[in-house]
C-alpha positions as CSV (number, residue, x, y, z in Angstrom):
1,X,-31.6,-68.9,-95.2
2,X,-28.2,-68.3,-95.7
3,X,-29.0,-64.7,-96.5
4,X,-30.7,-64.5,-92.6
5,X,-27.6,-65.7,-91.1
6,X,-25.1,-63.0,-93.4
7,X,-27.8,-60.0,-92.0
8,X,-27.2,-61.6,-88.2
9,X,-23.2,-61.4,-88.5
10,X,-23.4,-58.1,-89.9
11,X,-25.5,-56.8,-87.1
12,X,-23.1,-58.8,-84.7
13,X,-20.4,-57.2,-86.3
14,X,-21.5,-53.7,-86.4
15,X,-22.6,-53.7,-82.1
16,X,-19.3,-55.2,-81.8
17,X,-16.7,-52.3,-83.3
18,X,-18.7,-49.7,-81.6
19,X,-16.3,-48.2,-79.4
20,X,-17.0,-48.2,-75.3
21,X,-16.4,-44.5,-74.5
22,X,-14.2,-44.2,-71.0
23,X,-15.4,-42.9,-67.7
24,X,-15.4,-39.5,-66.3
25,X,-13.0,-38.7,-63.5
26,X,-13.4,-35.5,-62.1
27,X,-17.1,-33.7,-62.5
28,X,-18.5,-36.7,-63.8
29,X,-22.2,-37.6,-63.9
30,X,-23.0,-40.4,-62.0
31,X,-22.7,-43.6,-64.1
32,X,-25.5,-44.5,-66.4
33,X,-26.4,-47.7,-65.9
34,X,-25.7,-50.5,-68.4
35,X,-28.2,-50.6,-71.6
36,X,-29.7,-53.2,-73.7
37,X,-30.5,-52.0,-77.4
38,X,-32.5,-53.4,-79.6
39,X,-31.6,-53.7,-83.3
40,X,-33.7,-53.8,-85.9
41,X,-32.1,-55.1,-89.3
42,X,-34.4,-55.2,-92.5
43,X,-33.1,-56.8,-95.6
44,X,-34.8,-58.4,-98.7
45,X,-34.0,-61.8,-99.7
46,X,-33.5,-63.6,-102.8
47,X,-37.6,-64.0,-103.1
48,X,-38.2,-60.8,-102.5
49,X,-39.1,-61.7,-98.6
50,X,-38.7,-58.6,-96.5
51,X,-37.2,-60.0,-93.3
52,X,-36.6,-57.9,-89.9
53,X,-34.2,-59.2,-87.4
54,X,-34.3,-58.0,-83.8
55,X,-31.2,-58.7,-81.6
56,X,-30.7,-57.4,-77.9
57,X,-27.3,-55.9,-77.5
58,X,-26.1,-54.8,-74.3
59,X,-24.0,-51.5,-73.9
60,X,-21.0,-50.9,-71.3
61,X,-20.4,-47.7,-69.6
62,X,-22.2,-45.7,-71.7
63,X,-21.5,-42.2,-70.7
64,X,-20.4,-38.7,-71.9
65,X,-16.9,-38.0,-72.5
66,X,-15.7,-35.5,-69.7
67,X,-13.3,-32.3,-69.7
68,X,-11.1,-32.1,-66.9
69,X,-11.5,-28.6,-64.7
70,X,-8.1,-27.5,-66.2
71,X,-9.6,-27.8,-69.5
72,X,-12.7,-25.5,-69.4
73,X,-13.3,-22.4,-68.8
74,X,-13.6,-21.0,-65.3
75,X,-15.9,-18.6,-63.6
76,X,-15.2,-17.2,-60.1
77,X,-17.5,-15.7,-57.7
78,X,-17.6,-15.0,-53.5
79,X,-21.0,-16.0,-51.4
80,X,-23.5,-13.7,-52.1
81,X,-22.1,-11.8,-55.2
82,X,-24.5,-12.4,-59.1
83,X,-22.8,-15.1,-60.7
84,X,-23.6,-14.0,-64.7
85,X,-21.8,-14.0,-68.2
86,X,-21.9,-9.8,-69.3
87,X,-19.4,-11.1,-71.8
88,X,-21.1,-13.9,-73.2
89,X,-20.9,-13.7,-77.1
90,X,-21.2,-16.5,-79.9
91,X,-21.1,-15.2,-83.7
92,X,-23.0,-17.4,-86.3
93,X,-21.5,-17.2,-89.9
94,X,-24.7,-16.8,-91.3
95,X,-25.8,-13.9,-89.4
96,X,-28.8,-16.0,-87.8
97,X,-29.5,-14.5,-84.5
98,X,-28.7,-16.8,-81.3
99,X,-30.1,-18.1,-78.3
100,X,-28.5,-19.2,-75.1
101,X,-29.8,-21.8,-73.0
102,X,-27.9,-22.4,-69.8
103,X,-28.0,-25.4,-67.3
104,X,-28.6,-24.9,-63.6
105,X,-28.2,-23.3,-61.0
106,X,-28.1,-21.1,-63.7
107,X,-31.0,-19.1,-65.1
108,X,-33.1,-19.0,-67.7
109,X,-30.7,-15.3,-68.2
110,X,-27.7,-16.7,-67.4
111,X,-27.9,-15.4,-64.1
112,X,-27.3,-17.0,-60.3
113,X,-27.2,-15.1,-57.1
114,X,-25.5,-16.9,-54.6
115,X,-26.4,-17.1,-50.8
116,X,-23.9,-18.2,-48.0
117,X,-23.5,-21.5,-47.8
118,X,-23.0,-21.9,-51.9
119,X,-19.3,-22.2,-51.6
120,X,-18.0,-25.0,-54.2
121,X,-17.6,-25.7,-57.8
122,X,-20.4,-26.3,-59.9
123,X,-20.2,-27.8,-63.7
124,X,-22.7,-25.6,-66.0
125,X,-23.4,-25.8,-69.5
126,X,-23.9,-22.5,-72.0
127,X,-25.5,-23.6,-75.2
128,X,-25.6,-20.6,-78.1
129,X,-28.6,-22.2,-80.9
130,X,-29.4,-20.2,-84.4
131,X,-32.5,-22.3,-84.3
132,X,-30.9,-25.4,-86.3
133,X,-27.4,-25.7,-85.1
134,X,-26.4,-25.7,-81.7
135,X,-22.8,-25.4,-79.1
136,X,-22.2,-25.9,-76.1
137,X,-19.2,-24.9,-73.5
138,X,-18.8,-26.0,-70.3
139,X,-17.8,-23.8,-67.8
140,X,-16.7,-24.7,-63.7
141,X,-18.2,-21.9,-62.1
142,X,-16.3,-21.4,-58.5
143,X,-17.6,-20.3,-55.6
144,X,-15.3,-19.0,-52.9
145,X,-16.3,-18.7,-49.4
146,X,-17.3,-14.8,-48.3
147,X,-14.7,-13.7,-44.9
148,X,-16.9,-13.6,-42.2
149,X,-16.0,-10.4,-39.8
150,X,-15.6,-10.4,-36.4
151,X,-18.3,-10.2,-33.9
152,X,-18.1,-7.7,-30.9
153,X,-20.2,-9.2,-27.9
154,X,-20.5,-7.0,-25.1
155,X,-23.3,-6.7,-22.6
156,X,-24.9,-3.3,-22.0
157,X,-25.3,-0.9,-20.2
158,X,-22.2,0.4,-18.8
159,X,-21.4,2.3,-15.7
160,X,-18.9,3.6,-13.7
161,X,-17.7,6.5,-11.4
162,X,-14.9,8.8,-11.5
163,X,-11.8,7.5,-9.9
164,X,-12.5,4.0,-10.6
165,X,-10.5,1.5,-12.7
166,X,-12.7,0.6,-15.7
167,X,-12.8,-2.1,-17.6
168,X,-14.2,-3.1,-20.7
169,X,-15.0,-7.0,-20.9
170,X,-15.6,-8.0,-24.8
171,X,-15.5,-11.3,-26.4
172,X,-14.7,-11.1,-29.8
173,X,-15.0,-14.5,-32.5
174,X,-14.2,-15.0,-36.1
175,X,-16.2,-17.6,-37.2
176,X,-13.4,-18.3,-39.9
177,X,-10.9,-18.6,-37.0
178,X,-8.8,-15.6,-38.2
179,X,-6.9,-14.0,-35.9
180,X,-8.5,-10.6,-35.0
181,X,-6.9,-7.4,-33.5
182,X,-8.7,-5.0,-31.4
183,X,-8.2,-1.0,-31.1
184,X,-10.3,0.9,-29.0
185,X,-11.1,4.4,-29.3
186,X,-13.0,8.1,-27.9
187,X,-13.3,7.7,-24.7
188,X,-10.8,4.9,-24.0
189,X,-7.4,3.7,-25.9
190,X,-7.0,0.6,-24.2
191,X,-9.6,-2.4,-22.5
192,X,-8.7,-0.2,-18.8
193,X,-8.5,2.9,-17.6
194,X,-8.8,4.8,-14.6
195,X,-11.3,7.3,-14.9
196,X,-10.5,10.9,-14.3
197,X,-12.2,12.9,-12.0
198,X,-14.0,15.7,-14.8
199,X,-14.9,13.0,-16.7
200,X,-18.4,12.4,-15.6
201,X,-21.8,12.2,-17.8
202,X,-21.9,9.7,-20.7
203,X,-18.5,8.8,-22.6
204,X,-18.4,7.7,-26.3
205,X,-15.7,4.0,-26.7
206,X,-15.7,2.8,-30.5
207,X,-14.7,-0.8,-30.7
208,X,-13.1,-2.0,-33.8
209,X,-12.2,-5.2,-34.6
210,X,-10.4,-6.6,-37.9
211,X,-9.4,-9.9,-38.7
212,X,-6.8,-8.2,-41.9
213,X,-9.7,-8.5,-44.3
214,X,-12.7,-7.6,-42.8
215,X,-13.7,-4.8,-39.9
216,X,-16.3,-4.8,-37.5
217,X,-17.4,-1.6,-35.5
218,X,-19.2,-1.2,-32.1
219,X,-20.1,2.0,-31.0
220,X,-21.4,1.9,-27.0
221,X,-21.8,4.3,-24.1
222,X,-20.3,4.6,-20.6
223,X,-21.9,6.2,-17.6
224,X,-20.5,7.7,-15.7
225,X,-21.3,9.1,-12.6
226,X,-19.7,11.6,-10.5
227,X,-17.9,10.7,-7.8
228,X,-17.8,13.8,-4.7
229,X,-14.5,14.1,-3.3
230,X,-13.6,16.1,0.0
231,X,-12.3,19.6,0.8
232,X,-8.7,19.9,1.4
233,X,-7.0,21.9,3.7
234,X,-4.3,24.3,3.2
235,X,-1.8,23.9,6.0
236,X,-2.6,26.0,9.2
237,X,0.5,27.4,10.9
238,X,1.1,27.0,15.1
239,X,-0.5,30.2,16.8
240,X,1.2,31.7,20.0
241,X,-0.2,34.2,21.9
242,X,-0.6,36.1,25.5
243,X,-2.7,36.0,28.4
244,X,-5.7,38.3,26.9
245,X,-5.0,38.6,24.0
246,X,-7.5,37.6,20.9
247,X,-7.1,34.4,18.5
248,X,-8.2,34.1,14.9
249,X,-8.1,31.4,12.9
250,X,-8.3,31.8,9.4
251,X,-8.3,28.2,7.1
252,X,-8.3,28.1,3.8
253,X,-10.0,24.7,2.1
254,X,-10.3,24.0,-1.7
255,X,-13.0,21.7,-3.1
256,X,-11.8,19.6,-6.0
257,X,-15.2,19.5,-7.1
258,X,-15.9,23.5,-6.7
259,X,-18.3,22.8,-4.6
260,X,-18.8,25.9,-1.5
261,X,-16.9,24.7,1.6
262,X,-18.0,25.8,5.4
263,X,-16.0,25.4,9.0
264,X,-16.4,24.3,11.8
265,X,-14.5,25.2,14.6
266,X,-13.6,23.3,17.7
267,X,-14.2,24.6,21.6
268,X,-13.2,27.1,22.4
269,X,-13.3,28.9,19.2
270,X,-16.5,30.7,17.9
271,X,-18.3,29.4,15.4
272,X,-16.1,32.4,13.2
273,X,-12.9,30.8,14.8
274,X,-12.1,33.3,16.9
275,X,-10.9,33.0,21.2
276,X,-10.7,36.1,22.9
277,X,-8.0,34.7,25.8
278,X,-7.8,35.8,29.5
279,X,-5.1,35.6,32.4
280,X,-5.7,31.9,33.4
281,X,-5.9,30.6,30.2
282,X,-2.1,30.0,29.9
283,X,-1.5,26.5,28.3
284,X,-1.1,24.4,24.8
285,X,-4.1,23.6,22.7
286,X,-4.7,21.4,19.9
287,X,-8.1,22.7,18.2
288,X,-9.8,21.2,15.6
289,X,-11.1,23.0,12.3
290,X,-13.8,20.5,10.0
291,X,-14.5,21.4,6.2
292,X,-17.6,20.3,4.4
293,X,-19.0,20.7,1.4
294,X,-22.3,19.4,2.4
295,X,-22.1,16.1,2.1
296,X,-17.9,15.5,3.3
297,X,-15.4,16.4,5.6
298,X,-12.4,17.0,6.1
299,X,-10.4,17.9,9.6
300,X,-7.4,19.8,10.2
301,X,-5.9,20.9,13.9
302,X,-4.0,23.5,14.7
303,X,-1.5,23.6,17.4
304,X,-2.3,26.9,20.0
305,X,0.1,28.2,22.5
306,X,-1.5,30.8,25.3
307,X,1.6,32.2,27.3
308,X,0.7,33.1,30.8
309,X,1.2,36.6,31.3
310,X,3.0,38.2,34.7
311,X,0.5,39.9,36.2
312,X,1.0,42.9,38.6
313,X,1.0,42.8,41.9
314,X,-2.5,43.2,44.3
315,X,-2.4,45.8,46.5
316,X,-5.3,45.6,49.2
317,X,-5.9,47.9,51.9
318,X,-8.4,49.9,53.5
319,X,-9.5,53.2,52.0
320,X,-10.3,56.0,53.8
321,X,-7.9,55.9,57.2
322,X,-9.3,58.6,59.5
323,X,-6.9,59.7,62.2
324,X,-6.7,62.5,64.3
325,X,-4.3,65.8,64.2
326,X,-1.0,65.3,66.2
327,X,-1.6,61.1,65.6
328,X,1.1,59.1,63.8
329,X,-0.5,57.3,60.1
330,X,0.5,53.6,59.9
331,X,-0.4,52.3,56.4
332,X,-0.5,48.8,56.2
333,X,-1.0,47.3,52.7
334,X,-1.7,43.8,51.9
335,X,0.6,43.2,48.7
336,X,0.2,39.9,46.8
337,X,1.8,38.6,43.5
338,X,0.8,35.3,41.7
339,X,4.1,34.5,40.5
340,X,5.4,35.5,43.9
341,X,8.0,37.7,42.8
342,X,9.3,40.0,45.2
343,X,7.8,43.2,45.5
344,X,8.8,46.8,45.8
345,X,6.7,49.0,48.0
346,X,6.9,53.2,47.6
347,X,4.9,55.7,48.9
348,X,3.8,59.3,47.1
349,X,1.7,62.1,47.5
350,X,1.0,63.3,51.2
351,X,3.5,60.7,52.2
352,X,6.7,59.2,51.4
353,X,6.9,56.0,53.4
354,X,4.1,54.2,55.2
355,X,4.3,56.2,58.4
356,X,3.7,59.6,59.3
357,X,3.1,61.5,62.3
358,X,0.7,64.4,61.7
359,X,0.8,67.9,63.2
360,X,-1.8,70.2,64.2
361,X,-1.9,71.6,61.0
362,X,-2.6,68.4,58.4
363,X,-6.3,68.9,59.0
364,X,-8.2,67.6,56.2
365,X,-7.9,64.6,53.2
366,X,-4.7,64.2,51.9
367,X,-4.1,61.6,48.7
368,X,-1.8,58.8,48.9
369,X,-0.6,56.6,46.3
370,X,0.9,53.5,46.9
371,X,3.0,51.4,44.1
372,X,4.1,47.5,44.1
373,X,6.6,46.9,41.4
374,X,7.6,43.1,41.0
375,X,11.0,41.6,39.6
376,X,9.2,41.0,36.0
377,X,8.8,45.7,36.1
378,X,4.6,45.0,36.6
379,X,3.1,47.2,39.0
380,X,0.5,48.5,40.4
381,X,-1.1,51.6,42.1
382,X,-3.4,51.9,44.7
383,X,-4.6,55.7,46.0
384,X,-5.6,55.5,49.4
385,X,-7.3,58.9,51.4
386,X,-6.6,59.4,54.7
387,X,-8.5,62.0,56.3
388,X,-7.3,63.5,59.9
389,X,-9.5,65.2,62.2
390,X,-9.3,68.5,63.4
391,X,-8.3,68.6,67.5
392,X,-9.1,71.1,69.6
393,X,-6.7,72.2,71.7
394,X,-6.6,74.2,74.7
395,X,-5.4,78.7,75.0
396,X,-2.4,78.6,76.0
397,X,-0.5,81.2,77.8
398,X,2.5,82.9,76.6
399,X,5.8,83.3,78.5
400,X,5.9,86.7,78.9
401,X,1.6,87.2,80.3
402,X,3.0,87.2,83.9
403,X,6.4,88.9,84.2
């Protein structure tokens, strides 16, 4: 009996100095919950009695002593690069040949391809085994979040027309909140710009955004559409001009589109711009002179002066006169002048003045021209015929037919 209760305090004794093994702190596995072990102690007695003893022993904290992160190795990768060991090497002394296991996420080669979304550190185990022996190293494998690049969000399509202000409207995020800068290039420099007019058809802007680590590129397309623009006059000088005498105008227009310009002129011009003038048509005019290229217009005026012209005297009278030998001519014109200036009146030809006295021998039609000069130096002519009739006369004795 006594022997019994000796085996009992040994196995008391020998739960008791086992040592309680501390908990993890950082990376530690999650506590293993508290054991009871049962001992089994054989012994033979004094009479040769084999006597097993079972006693329930209950174990604290039972758990594996952890490294700290500073302590072990580490092995750094970003989201989405091959997590591996190309290093990886482990001699054995006795030239047996050696196997690695490896603990998740790990694979069966030592291998992990990470995804987005694996960021973190992660605790494995590398075990090297010559078949009878085995080591182990832990290693904290970290996982660094990849830089997300900027996104370019723009909606398409895009139009415009020449000689507008464009501009472009992006929204651009960084889903890491970095701070992003935006150039613009090709067709435009910066987000506006007024659009030139020979820059129609389709216009090439490249977008790039970089948050200092990462660059994004959009590549999109303008329309844009032509935009017609009017013909424009070259400056038409003041015309002056007499009485009868013949207008032409002459524009000139350019098209800043090249496009082939007409005229149109305004009453009363011909359609080729010309105004053949007459007496009477003294006065100012302000004409007006349209460009088109088909589809615009553009007017211009021009200022036209017509100077009235001092006209000649009218000289009316009656053409032929018929008298008779030995009668006196009267002529009697009729002399008008429009600006009524005064008038000079001569005579030439058969006479010299407006009245003559014919003799017996001016038989026959004589010519006369009669002139009106006004005060301005016009004049006119005027040939009148006057045509005198033979008279008979009667014999007539001489002095001497009766002495």
């Amino acid at each position: 009996m006594k022997t019994i209760i000796s085996i009992i305090l040994l196995a008391v004794l020998i739960i008791s100095c086992a040592p309680v093994l501390p908990a993890n702190s950082a990376n530690k596995s999650p506590e293993s919950p508290k054991q009871i072990v049962i001992v089994n102690l054989s012994v033979n007695n004094t009479n040769s009695t084999n006597v097993t003893v079972t006693l329930p022993v209950q174990i604290q904290n039972q758990t594996t002593l952890a490294l700290t992160n500073a302590s072990i190795p580490h092995k750094e990768a970003v989201e989405g690069e091959l997590v591996n060991f190309p290093s990886l090497r482990a001699s054995d002394p006795d030239g047996d040949p050696i196997t690695y296991t490896f603990s998740k996420p790990l694979s069966e080669k030592g291998e992990w391809r990470t995804k987005e979304g694996d960021a973190g550190e992660y605790p494995v185990t590398i075990t090297a085994s010559d078949g009878v022996n085995t080591v182990s190293q832990q290693v904290l494998v970290i996982v660094k979040p990849r830089n997300k690049p900027p996104v370019i969000m723009l909606e398409e399509p895009l139009a415009t027309a020449e000689g507008q202000n464009f501009t472009l409207h992006i929204n651009v995020s960084d889903a890491d909140g970095d701070r992003v800068t935006v150039n613009y290039s090709g067709f435009m420099t910066l987000e506006s710009k007024i659009v030139g007019y020979n820059e129609s058809g389709l216009r090439k802007i490249v977008i790039t955004a970089t948050d200092g680590k990462s660059i994004t590129t959009r590549e999109v397309l303008v329309s844009v559409n032509n935009t017609n623009r009017p013909p424009s006059f070259a400056s038409l000088a003041s015309i002056s001009v007499n009485e009868g005498e013949k207008i032409a105008v002459k524009p000139t227009a350019t098209d800043p589109d090249g496009d082939k310009t007409s005229f149109t002129f305004d009453e009363p011009l011909d359609a080729s711009g010309n105004w053949k003038t007459e007496i009477g048509d003294a006065g100012d005019y302000q004409l007006t002179i349209i460009a088109s290229d088909g589809e615009l217009t553009t007017e211009q005026t021009v200022d036209v002066t017509v100077r009235a012209v001092n006209r000649p005297p009218v000289i009316e009278l009656d053409s032929p006169i018929n008298i008779k030998e030995g009668e006196i001519v009267k002529l009697s014109p009729t002399i008008t002048d429009k600006e009524n200036d005064e008038v000079k009146i001569t005579y030439s030809g058969w006479m010299t003045s407006d009245t003559k006295q014919t003799s017996f021998n001016d038989q026959g039609q004589h010519k006369v021209i009669v002139t009106a000069r006004d005060s301005a130096g016009n004049q006119a002519t005027f040939e009148v015929t006057v045509d005198v009739a033979d008279v008979n006369r009667p014999p007539v004795f001489g002095s001497e037919s009766f002495g």
